[in-house]
N, C-alpha and C positions, 0 to 999 in steps of 0.2 A: 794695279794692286792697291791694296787700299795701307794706309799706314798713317802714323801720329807727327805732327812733326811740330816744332817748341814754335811758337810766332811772337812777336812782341808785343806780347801782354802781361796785364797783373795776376799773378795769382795762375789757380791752375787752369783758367782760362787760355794761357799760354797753350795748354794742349790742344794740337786741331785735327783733325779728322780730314784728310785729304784723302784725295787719288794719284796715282803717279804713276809712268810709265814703269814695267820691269827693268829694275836696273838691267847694263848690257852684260853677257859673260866672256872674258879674256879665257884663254888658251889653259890656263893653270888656274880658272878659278871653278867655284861649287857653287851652284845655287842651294840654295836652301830653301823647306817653306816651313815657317815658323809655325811653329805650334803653342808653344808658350812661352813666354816674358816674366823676370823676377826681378822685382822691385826693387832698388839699396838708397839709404840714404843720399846716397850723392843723386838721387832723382830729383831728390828734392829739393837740392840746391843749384841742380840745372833750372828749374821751374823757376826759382825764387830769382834766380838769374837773368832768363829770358825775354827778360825786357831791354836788354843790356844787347843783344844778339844783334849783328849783324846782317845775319842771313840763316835761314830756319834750317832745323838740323831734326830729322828722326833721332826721339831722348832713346833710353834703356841702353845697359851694356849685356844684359843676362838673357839668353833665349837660347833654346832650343828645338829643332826640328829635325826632317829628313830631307836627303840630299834627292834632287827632282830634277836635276843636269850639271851633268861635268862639263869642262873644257875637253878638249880633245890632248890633254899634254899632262892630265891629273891623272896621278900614280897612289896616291895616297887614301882615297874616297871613290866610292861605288852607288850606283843608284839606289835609294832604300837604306840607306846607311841612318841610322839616329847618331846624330852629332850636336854640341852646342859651341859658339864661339868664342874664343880667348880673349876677354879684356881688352889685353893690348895685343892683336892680332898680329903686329908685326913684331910683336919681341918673341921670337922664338926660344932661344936661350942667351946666355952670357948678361949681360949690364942690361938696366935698362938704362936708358937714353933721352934726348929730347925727340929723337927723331920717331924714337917709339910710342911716346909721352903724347906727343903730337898727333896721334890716331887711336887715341883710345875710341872707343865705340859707345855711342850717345853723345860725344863731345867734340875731338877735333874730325869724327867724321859718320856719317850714320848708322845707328845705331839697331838695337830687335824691333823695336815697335812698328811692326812692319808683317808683313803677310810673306814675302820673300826676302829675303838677305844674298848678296853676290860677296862671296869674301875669296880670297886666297885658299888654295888648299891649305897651307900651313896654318890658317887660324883656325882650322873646326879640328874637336876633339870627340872621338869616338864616346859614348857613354852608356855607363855599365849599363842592361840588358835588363836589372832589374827593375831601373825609376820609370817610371812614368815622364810624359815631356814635361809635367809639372813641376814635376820633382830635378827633373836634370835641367831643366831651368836658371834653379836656384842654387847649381856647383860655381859658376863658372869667378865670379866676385868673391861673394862671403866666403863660402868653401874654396878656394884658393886662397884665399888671403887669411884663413883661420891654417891651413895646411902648412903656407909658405912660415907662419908664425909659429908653430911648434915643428917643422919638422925641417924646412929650410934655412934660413938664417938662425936657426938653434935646433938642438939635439934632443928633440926629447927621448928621454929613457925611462923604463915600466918602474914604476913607483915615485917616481917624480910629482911633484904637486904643481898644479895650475892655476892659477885666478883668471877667473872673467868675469866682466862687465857685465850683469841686466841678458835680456834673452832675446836681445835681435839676434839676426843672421851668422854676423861672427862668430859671436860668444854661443850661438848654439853648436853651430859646428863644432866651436874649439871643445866644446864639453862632450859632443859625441866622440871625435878624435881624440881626445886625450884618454876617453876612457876604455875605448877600443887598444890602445895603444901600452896600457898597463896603468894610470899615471890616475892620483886622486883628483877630483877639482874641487875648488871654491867659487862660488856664483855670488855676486850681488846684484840685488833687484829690492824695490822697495813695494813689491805687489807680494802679498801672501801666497795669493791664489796662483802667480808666478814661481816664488820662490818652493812650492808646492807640487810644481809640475815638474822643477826640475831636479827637486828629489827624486821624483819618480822613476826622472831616466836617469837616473845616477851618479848625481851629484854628493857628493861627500858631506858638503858643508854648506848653508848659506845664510847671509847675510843682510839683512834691510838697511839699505845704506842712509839711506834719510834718518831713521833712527840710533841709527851708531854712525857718527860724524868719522870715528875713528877707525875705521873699517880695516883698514890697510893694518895696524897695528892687533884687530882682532882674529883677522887672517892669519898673521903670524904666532900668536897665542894662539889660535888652535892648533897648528904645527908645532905645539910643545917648545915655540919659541924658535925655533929654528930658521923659519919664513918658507914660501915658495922659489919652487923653483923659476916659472914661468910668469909673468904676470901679461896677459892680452888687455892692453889699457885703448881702448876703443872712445875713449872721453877727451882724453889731451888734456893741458893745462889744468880743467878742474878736478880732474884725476889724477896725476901726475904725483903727487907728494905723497897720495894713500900706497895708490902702487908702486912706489919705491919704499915705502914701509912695509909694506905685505913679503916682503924677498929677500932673501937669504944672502948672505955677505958672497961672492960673485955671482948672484943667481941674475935674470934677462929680464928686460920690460921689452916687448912686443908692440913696439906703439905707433899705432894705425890709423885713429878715429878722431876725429875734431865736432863729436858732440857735444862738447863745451865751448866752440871754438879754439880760434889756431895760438893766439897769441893770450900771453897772461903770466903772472909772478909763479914761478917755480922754486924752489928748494935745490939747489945742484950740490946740497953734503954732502947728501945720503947716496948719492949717483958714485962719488968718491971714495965715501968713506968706507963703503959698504961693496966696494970695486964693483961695480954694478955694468955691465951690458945692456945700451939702450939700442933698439935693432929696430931701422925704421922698414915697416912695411907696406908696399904699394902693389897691393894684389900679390900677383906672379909672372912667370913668364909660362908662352905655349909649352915648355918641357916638365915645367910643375904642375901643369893642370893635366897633363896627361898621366905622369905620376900620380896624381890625388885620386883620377878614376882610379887608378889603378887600385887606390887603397879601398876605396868604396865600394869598387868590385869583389875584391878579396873579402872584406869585412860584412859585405853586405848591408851598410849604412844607408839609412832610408831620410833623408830629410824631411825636415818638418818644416809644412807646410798648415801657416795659421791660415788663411783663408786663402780662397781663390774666387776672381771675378774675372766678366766676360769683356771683352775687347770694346765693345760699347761701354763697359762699365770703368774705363781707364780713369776717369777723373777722381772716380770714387776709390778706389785701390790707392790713387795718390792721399788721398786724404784719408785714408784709414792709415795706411803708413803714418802720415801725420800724426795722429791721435795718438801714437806709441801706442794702442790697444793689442797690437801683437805679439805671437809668442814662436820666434821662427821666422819664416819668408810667408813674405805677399805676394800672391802669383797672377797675370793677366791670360787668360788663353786665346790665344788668334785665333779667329773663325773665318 
């Protein structure tokens, strides 16, 4: 089969185009054959990384396909089945762990970018009937991890307000989800033409954060002063003091994203004084992600999908990513 796998080099050079034997299939696993791959940040930091590598690893954690052989002891999955893989395939439910932490996919073990995938029956999740493999591609990271942030480690309830970040992956979900779900959202992006689109799908409020430094406190000002309920802080540290401004005396920060990087001077009053919930999140587990179809099934939620490039075109996908030119998910389809 043919697949990508990270080699140590600079840049997205690091991407190689290899061949490889069909992984083997155990008793209780599913083959897969990939159909399409979705991009997330953290691809780009395995890349930037991969000089640093030990030993080459197939990158991506996001793909989906149909199941083309079971094990002989698989109860869960059937030939023809469309499924895409869990993040962290082996957390099923309860904590995560290191032990779980330790096989995420692209990272401690390989990854979609790949023509076939052999996982566990427990890591593949059925996907709603409506998406495209494009489209269901693009649940299994951002859309979990936009899911686990309003509707697992917090409760969102219909008229509740939301903040998110700019219009990558996350922040679109969370904007689709929240509004599906009853709940107003605030969006910042400092693209017109951005903050334009996502009025269109139904964004409440938004804001050009490069031009208003003070974002998080304009947030709140248009809530009549009250603040949000939710804040999806996908930035970290450089974000951190708006969105503890942006939220309402016990309201949640959701904080997920090290766009600014990890480390850096924070404010921790307003975390205090304002009895604030800060709820770290790390994707999900296999029982959230089946959940989340669940909701996109019911709701009929279509992700959005800013471009899509062909499996030859993998370097170029990485670096559009790059560019932050997108509005949504980057998608690669395996051929």
């Amino acid at each position: 089969m043919k697949a990508y796998e990270l080699h140590p080099k600079e840049g997205f050079d690091a991407l190689t185009l290899v061949e490889k034997p069909q992984p083997p299939l155990g008793e209780f696993d599913v083959r897969v054959r990939v159909r399409a791959t979705a991009l997330n940040y953290r691809d780009l930091v395995m890349v930037k990384g991969a000089h640093k590598r030990k030993s080459p690893v197939i990158p991506v954690s996001d793909g989906a396909g149909e199941v083309i052989e079971a094990g002989p002891k698989v109860t869960r999955h059937k030939l023809g089945d469309r499924v895409a893989a869990a993040f962290f395939p082996t957390w099923v439910d309860g904590e995560l762990s290191d032990a779980h932490h330790a096989l995420s996919l692209g990272s401690g073990q390989n990854g979609m970018l790949a023509q076939q995938v052999v996982l566990h029956e427990s890591a593949w999740v059925r996907v709603p009937a409506h998406l495209s493999y494009e489209e269901a591609a693009t649940l299994p990271c951002a859309g979990v991890t936009a899911y686990n942030a309003l509707f697992e480690a917090v409760h969102l309830r219909a008229g509740d307000t939301v903040l998110v970040q700019g219009t990558g992956g996350v922040s679109i979900f969370g904007l689709q989800l929240a509004k599906a779900a009853g709940a107003r959202v605030v969006l910042t992006s400092s693209s017109a033409e951005k903050r334009e689109r996502a009025l269109a799908m139904g964004a409440d409020h938004v804001i050009d954060y490069k031009a208003d430094l003070k974002w998080g406190d304009s947030a709140r000002i248009w809530t009549q002063g009250r603040g949000v309920d939710i804040a999806i802080d996908v930035g970290g540290p450089g974000t951190f003091d708006q969105s503890v401004a942006s939220l309402r005396y016990g309201g949640t920060m959701s904080i997920l994203g090290v766009l600014t990087g990890t480390k850096g001077e924070v404010n921790t009053y307003g975390v205090f004084h304002k009895a604030l919930r800060i709820a770290g999140i790390y994707v999900g587990s296999v029982t959230m992600f089946e959940s989340f179809a669940r909701a996109v099934d019911a709701t009929k939620l279509k992700p959005i999908v800013d471009r899509t490039f062909s499996f030859d075109e993998a370097k170029l996908a990485y670096a559009y990513l790059a560019s932050g030119a997108h509005f949504g998910k980057v998608v690669i389809t395996v051929d």
